[in-house]
C-alpha positions in Angstrom: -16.4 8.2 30.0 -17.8 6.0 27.6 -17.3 2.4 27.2 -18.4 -0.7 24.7 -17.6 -3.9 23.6 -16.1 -4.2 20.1 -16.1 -6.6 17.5 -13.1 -7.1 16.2 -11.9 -6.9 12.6 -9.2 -9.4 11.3 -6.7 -8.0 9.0 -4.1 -9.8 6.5 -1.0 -10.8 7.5 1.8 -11.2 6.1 1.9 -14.3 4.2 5.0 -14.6 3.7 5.7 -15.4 7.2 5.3 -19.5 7.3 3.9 -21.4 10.7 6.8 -22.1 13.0 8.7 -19.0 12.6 11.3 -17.6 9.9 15.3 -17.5 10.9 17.2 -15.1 9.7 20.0 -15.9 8.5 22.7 -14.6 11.4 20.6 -12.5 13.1 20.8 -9.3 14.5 22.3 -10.2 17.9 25.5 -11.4 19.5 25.1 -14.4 21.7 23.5 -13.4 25.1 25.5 -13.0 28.0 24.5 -13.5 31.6 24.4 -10.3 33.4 24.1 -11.2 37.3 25.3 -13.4 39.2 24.0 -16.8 40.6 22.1 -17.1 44.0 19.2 -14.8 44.4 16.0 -15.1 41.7 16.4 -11.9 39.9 13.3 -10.6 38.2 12.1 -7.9 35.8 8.2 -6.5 36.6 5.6 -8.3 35.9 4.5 -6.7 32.8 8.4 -5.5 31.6 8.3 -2.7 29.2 9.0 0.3 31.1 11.8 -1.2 32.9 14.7 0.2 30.6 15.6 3.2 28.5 18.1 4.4 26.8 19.1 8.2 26.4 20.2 9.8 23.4 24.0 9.5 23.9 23.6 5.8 23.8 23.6 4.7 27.6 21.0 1.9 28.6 19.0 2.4 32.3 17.7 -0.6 33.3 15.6 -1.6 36.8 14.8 -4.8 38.5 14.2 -7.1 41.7 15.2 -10.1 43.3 13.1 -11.4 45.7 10.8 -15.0 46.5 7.1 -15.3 45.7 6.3 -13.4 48.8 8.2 -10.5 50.5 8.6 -10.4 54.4 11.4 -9.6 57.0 12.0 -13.5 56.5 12.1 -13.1 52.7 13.2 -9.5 51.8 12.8 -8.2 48.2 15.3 -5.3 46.7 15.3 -2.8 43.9 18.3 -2.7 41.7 19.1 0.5 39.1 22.4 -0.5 36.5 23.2 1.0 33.1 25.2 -0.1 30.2 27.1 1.5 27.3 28.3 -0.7 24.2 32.2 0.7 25.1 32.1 -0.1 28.9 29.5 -2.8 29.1 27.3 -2.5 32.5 27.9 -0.8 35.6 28.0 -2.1 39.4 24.5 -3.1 40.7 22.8 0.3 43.1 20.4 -0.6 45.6 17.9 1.6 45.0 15.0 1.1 47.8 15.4 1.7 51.7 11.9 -1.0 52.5 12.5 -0.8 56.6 9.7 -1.2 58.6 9.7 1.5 61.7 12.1 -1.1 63.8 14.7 -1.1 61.3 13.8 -4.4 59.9 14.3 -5.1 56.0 10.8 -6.1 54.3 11.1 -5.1 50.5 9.9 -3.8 47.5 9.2 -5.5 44.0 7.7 -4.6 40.3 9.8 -1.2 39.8 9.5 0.9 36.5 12.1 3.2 35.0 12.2 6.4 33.1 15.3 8.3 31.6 15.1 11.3 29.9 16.8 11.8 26.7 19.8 14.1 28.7 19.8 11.1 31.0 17.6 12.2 34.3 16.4 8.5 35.4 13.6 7.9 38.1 12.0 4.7 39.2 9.2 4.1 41.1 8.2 0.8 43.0 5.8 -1.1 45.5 6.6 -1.1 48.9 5.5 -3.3 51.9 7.2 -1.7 54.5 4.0 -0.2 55.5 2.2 -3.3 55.5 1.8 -5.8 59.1 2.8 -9.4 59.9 -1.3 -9.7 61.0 -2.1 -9.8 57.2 1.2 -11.3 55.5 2.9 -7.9 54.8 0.4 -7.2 52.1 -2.0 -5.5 53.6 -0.4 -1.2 53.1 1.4 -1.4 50.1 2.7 2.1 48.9 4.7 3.7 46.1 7.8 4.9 46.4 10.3 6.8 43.9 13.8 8.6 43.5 15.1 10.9 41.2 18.9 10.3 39.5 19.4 13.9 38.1 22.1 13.4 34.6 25.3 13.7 35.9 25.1 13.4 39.5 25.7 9.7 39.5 23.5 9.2 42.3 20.3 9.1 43.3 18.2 11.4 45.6 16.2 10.7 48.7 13.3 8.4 48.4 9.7 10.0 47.7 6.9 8.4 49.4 4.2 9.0 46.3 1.3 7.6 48.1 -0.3 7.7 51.4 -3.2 6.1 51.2 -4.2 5.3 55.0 -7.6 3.5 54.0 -10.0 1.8 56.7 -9.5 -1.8 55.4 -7.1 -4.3 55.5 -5.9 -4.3 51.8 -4.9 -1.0 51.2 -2.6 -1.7 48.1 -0.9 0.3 45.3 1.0 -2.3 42.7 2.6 -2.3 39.9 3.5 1.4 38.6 4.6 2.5 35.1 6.1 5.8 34.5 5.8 7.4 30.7 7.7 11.3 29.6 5.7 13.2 28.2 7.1 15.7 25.8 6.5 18.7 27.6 9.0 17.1 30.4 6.8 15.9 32.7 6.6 12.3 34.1 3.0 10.4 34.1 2.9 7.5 36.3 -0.2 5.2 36.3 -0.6 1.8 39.1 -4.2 0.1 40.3 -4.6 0.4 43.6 -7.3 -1.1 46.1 -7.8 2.2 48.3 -11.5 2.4 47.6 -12.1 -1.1 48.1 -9.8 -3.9 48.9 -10.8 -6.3 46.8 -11.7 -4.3 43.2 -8.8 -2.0 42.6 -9.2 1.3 40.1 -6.5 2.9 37.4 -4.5 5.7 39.0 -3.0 8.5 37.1 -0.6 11.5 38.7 2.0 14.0 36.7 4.7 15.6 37.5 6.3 18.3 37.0 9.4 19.6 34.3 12.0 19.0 38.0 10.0 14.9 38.2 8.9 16.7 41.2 5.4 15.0 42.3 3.0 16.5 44.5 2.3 13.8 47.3 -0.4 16.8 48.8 -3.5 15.3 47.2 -5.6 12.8 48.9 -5.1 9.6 46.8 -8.3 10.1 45.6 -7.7 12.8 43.5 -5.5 10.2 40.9 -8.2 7.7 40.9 -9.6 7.7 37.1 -11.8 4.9 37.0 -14.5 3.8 39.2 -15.5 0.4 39.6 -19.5 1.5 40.2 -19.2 2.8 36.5 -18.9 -1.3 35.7 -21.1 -2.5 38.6 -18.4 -2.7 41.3 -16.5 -5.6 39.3 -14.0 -6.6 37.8 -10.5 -5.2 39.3 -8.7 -3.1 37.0 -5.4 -4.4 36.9 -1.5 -4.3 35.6 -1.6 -0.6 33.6 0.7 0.2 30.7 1.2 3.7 29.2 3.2 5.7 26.5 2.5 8.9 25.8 2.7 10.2 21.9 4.7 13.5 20.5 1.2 15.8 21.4 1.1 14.5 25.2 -1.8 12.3 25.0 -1.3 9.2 27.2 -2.3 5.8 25.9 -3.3 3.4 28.9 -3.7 -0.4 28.6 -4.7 -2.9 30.9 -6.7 -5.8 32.0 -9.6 -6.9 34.5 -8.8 -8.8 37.0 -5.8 -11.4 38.2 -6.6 -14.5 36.1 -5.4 -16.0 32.5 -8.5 -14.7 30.3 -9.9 -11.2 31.4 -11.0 -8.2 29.7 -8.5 -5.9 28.1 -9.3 -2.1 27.9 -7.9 0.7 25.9 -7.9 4.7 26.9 -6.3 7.9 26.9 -5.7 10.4 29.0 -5.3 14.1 28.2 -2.8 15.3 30.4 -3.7 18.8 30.2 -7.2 18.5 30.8 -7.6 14.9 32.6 -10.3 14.7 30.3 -10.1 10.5 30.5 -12.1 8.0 28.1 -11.6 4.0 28.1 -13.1 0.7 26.3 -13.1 -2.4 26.3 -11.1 -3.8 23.4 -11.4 -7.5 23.9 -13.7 -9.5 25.9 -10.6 -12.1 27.0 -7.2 -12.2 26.7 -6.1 -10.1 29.3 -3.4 -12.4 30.9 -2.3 -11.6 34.5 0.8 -14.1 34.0 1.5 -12.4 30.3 -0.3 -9.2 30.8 -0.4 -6.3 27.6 1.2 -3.3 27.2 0.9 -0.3 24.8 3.0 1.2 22.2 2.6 4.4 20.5 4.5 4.3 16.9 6.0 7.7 15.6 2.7 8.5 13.6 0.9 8.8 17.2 -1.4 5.5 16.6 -1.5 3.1 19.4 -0.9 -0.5 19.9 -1.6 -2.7 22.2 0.2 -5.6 22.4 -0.4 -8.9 23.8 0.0 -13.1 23.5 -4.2 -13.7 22.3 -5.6 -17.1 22.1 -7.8 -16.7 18.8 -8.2 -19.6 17.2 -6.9 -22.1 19.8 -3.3 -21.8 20.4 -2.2 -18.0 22.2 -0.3 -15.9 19.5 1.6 -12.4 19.4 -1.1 -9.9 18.3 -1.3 -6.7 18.0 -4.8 -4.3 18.5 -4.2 -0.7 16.1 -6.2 1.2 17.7 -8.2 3.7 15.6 -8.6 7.8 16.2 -11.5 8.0 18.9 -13.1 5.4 20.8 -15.8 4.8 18.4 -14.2 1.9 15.6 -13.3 -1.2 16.6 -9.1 -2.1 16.3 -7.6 -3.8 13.5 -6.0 -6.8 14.7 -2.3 -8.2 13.2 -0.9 -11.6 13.8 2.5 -10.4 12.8 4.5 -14.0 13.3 1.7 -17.0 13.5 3.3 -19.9 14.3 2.0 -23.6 15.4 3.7 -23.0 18.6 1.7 -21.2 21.5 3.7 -17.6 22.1 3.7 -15.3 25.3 4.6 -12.5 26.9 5.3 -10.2 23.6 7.1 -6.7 24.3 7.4 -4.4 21.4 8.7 -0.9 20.9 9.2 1.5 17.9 11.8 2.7 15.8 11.4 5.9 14.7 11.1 4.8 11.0 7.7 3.3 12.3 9.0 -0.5 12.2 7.9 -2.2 15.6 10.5 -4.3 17.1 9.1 -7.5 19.1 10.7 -9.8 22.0 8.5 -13.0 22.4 8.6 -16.6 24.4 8.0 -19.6 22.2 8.9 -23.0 22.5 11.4 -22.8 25.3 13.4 -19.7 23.3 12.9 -16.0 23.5 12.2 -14.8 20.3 12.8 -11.5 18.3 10.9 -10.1 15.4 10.7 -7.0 13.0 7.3 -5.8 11.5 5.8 -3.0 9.3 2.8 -2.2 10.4 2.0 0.4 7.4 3.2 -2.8 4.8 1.7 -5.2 7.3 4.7 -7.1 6.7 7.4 -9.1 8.8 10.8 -8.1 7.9 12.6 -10.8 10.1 12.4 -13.3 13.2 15.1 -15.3 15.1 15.6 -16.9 18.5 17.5 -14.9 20.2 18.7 -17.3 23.1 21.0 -19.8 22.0 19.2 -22.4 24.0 15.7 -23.1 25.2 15.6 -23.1 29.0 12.6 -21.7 31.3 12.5 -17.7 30.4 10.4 -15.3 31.2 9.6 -11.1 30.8 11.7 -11.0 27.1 12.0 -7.1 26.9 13.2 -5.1 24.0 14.9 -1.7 24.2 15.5 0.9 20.9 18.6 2.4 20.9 19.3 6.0 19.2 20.5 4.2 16.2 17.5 1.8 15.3 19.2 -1.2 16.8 17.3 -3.3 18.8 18.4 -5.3 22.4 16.7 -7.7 24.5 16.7 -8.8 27.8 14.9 -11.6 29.6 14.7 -13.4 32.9 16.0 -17.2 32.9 14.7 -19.3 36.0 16.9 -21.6 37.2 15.1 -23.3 40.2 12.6 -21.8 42.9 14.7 -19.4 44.5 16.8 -18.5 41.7 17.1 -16.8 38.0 18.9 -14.7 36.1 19.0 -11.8 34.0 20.4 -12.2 30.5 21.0 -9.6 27.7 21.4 -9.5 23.7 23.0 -6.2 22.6 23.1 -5.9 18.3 25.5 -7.6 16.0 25.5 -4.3 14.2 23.8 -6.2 11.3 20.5 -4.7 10.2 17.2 -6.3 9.3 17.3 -8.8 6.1 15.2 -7.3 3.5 12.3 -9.2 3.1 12.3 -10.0 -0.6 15.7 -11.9 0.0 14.9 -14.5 1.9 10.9 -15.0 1.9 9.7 -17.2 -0.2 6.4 -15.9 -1.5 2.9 -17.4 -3.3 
């Protein structure tokens, strides 16, 4: 393992794009549409990418929660699967967890991830406190779960119990899993987890196999692939991302610790070898509240992407990360505007173009960038009006077309999921409608 800081290297953006933001003209949406009902706070995860997919014949899989600030018998959370086609819109809400403590009572589960397949296979994986003990607030054995909707069955299987950690402390706690395909059909799926130590949690990686079969055998400990005396026993690794490219080499990002201005770290994992190498990318930034994630583009180059305070107010940026652990990333400012920005999801086309969802001034944002041109193609507000959002997430259908989804809240114990599907319009070209120097 090897690890540095890095300076990093600014590069031009795209001056074209003027403080503020740049409309264009119409937009590539249709005007978003609420997609649950009132009552109960819906949520996506924390850190959102990874919580939809689409498969190739054009059906969207999407996963979330409802649930308080805490989860207990008194204040149960649930996991929710739906999908959506353009022709038939979205389908009836599934239940997807069974969090039931050994009496039978309800507790909950929160911060589930999706994968589909491109033949339609979905699995999701979540955090579960139905392990955990009114003594310590129900957080103190928090466990992963899954379960495995095979394509065409409709239905999902039995629940998986993926960890079984059974540590000799009081804060035994897996959190926050992300699941990435890899090409050769498996499933990776990386969390942080405090099993070694309840208050600095490690990354965790495991595979499955071609069937999304995981091996719950292994001792925990086997997964564990970073070590927190390697960075004298502090800070917690926290809030992983991964994506895998076309040669099955998993891209990791993720922060240290649970505050507004940690560490962000970059790394791969070969999942052939488990040969795994990290670094430390930025020495702040790494925002618990508006955490990063990582994008691989069609070229195999990863990006991480995150909201970075660099010259005072916190902007969309984006880290290319160069072959190797030895150069420092390139950093992009794709849309710099005099308004602070947050919580940035992006995802790829496979043209190359990276698609972006954003929060800004009370609106959820969407933008289209080159990276090889350095160049935004187009930005618009996607919500028709400003309101408290959070989690904006963006989704790439077989097509190219982009759609977004975001969390509204609408008071303390209640939000809403909304979604923009495409107008059918494509991006603007640049030249018509940038002014240039």
């Amino acid at each position: 393992m090897r690890r540095c800081a890095l300076f990093l290297r600014p590069v031009a953006v795209a001056a074209a794009v003027l403080a503020g933001g740049v409309l264009a003209a119409g937009g590539p949406f249709q005007e978003p549409v609420q997609m649950t009902e009132d009552g109960e706070r819906y949520r996506l995860a924390r850190s959102a990418p990874g919580s939809a997919a689409f498969d190739s014949a054009g059906q969207l899989h999407l996963t979330y929660w409802s649930g308080g600030e805490v989860t207990n018998p008194s204040n149960p959370s649930f996991v929710y699967y739906r999908n959506w086609t353009a022709a038939e819109g979205w389908s009836d809400e599934v239940l997807v967890d069974d969090s039931v403590d050994g009496g039978g009572v309800r507790v909950g589960a929160r911060n589930p991830a999706l994968a589909a397949s491109p033949g339609g296979d979905v699995y999701i994986a979540w955090q579960d406190h139905r392990h955990s003990s009114a003594d310590y607030a129900w957080i103190d054995n928090l466990e992963l779960y899954g379960r495995h909707r095979p394509a065409g069955i409709g239905s999902f299987g039995p629940e998986l119990r993926l960890t079984e950690t059974n540590a000799a402390h009081n804060g035994d706690n897996g959190y926050a899993p992300k699941l990435a395909p890899l090409p050769d059909g498996r499933l990776a799926l990386a969390w942080y987890d405090f099993h070694d130590d309840r208050d600095v949690s490690d990354i965790y990686i495991q595979l499955s196999d071609t069937d999304w079969q995981f091996d719950t055998s292994a001792p925990i400990t086997a997964h564990r692939r970073t070590d927190r005396a390697d960075r004298g026993g502090s800070p917690a690794y926290t809030l992983p991302s991964a994506a895998a490219d076309a040669d099955g080499l998993l891209h990791l990002c993720w922060i240290g610790g649970t505050g507004s201005s940690g560490p962000v770290y970059y790394g791969t994992f070969d999942t052939d070898t488990a040969e795994f190498d990290y670094t430390e990318v930025l020495a702040d930034g790494g925002d618990f509240f508006s955490p990063p994630h990582v994008a691989v583009g069609p070229d195999g180059t990863a990006w991480v992407v995150l909201a970075h305070v660099g010259g005072g107010t916190a902007q969309v940026t984006l880290l290319q990360m160069q072959e190797g652990m030895g150069d420092p990333p390139d950093i992009r400012v794709p849309f710099p505007s005099g308004s602070a920005q947050s919580a940035p999801s992006a995802a790829f086309d496979a043209e190359g173009r990276l698609h972006l969802a954003w929060l800004e001034a009370g609106g959820v944002w969407y933008g289209l960038y080159d990276p090889e041109e350095d160049e935004a193609l187009e930005a618009t507000q996607v919500s028709i009006d400003n309101g408290t959002y959070r989690r904006p997430l963006v989704v790439i259908d077989a097509e190219e077309q982009p759609h977004v989804l975001y969390e509204e809240e609408l008071g303390f114990d209640s939000g809403a999921l909304w979604f923009a599907e495409p107008s059918g319009a494509t991006a603007v070209p640049a030249g018509e409608w940038l002014q240039y120097d």
